[in-house]
Biotite code that builds the C-alpha atoms (Angstrom):
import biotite.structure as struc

atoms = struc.array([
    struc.Atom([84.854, 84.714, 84.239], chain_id="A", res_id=1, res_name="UNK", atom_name="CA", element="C"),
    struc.Atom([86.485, 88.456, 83.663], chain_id="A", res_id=2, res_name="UNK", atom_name="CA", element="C"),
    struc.Atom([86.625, 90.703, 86.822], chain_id="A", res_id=3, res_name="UNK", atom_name="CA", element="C"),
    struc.Atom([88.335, 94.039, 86.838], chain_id="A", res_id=4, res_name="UNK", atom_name="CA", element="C"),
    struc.Atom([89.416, 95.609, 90.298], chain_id="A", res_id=5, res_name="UNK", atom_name="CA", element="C"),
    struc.Atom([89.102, 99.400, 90.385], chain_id="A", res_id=6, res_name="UNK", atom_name="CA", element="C"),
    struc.Atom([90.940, 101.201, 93.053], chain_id="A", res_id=7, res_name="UNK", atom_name="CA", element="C"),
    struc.Atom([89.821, 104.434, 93.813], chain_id="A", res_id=8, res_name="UNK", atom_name="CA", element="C"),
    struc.Atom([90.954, 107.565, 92.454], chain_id="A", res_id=9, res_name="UNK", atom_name="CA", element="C"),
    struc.Atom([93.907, 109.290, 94.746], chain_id="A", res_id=10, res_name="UNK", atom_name="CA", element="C"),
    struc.Atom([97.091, 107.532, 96.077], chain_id="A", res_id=11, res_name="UNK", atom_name="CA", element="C"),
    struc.Atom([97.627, 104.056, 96.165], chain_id="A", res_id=12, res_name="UNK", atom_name="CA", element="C"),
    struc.Atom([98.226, 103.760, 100.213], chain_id="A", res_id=13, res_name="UNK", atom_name="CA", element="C"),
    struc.Atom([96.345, 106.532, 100.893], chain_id="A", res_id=14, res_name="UNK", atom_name="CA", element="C"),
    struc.Atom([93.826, 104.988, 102.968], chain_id="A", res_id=15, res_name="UNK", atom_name="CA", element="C"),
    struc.Atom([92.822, 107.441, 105.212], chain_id="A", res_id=16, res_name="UNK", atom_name="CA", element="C"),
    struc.Atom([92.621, 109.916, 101.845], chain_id="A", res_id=17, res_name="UNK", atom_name="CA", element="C"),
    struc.Atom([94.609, 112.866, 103.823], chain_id="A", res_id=18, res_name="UNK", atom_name="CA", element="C"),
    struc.Atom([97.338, 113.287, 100.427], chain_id="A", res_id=19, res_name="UNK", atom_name="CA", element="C"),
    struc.Atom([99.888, 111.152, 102.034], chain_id="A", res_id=20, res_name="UNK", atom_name="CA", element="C"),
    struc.Atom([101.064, 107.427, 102.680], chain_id="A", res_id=21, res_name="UNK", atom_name="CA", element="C"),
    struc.Atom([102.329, 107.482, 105.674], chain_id="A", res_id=22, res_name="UNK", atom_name="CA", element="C"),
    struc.Atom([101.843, 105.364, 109.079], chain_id="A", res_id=23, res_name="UNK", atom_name="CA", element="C"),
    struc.Atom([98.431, 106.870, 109.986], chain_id="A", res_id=24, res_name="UNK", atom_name="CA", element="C"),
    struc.Atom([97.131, 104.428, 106.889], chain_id="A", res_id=25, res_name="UNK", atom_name="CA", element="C"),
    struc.Atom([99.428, 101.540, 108.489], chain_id="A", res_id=26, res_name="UNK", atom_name="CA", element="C"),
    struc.Atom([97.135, 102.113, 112.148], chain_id="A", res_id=27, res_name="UNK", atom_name="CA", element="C"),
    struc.Atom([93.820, 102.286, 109.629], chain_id="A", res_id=28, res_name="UNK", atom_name="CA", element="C"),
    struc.Atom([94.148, 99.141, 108.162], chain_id="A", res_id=29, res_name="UNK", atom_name="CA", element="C"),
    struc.Atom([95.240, 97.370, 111.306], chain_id="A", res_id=30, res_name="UNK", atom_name="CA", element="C"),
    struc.Atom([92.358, 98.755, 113.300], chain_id="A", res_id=31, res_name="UNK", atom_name="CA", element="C"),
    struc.Atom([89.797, 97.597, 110.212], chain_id="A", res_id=32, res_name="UNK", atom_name="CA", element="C"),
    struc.Atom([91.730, 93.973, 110.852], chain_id="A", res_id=33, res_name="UNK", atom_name="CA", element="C"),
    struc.Atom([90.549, 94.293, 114.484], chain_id="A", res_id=34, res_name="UNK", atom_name="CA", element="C"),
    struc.Atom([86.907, 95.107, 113.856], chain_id="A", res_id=35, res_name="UNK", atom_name="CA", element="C"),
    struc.Atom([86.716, 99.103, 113.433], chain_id="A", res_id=36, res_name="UNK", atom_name="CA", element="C"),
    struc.Atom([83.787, 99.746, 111.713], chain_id="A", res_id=37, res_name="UNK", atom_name="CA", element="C"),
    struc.Atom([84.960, 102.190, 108.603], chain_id="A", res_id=38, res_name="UNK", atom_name="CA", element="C"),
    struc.Atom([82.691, 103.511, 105.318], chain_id="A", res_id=39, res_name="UNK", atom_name="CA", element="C"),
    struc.Atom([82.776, 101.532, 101.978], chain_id="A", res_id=40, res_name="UNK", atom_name="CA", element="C"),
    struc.Atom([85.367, 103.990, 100.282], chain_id="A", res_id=41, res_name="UNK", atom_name="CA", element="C"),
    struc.Atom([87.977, 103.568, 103.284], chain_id="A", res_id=42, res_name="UNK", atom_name="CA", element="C"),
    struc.Atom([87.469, 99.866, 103.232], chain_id="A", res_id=43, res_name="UNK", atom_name="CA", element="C"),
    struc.Atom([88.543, 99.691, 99.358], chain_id="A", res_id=44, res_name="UNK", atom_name="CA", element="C"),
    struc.Atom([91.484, 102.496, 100.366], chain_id="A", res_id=45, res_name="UNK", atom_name="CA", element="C"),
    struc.Atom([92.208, 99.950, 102.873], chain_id="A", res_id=46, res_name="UNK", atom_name="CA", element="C"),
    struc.Atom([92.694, 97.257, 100.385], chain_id="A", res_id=47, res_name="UNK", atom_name="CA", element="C"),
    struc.Atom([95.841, 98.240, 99.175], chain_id="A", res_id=48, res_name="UNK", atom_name="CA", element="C"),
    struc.Atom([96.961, 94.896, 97.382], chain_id="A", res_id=49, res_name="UNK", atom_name="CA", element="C"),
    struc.Atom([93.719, 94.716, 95.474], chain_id="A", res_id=50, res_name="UNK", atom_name="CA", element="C"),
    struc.Atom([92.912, 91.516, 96.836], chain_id="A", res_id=51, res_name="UNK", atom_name="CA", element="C"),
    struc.Atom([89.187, 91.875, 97.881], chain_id="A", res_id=52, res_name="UNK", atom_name="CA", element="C"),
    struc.Atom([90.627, 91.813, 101.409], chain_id="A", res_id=53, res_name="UNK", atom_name="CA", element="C"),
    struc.Atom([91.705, 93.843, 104.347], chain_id="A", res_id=54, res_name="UNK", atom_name="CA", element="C"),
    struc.Atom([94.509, 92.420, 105.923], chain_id="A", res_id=55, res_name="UNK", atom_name="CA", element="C"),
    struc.Atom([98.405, 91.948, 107.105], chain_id="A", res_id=56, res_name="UNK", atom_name="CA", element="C"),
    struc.Atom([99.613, 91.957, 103.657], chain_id="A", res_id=57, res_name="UNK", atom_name="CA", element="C"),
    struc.Atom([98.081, 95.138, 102.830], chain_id="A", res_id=58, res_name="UNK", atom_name="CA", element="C"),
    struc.Atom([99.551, 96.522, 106.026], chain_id="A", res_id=59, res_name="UNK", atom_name="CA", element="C"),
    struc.Atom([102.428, 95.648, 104.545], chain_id="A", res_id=60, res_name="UNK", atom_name="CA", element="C"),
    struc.Atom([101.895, 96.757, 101.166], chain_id="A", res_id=61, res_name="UNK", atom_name="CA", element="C"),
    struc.Atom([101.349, 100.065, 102.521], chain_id="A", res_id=62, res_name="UNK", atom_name="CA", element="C"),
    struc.Atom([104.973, 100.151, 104.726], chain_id="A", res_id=63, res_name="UNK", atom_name="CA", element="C"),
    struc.Atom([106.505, 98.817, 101.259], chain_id="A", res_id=64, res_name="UNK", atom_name="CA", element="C"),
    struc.Atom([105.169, 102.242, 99.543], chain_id="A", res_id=65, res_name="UNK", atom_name="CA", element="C"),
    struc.Atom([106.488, 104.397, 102.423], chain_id="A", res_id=66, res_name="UNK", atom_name="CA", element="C"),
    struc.Atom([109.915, 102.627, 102.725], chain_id="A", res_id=67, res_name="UNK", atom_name="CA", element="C"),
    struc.Atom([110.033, 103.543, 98.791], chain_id="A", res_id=68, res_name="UNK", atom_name="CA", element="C"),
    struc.Atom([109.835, 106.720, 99.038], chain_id="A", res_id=69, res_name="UNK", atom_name="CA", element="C"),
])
């Protein structure tokens, strides 16, 4: 079996889709690990690692891209 991740369009980290990584998409994903209830589209923002999953290492991902700056 072939399966192809596609990550939507804008910045990778960019979870909360305002133009900017930053750690207002760090608080997103942890509150989506907590329970918030979010749309589709910030869910698969949310998955930064591409994974299928919303979790710590996508948290973490997302501090990687910031700290890389």
């Amino acid at each position: 079996y072939t399966y192809t991740i596609e990550f939507p369009k804008g910045i990778r980290g960019d979870v909360n889709n305002d133009g900017e990584v930053n750690i207002a998409d760090v608080n997103t994903i942890i509150a989506i690990i907590l329970g918030r209830s979010v749309s589709d589209d910030v869910k698969r923002r949310a998955d930064v690692t591409g994974d299928g999953e919303v979790n710590i290492a996508d948290a973490n991902a997302t501090i990687a891209i910031i700290l890389n700056k």
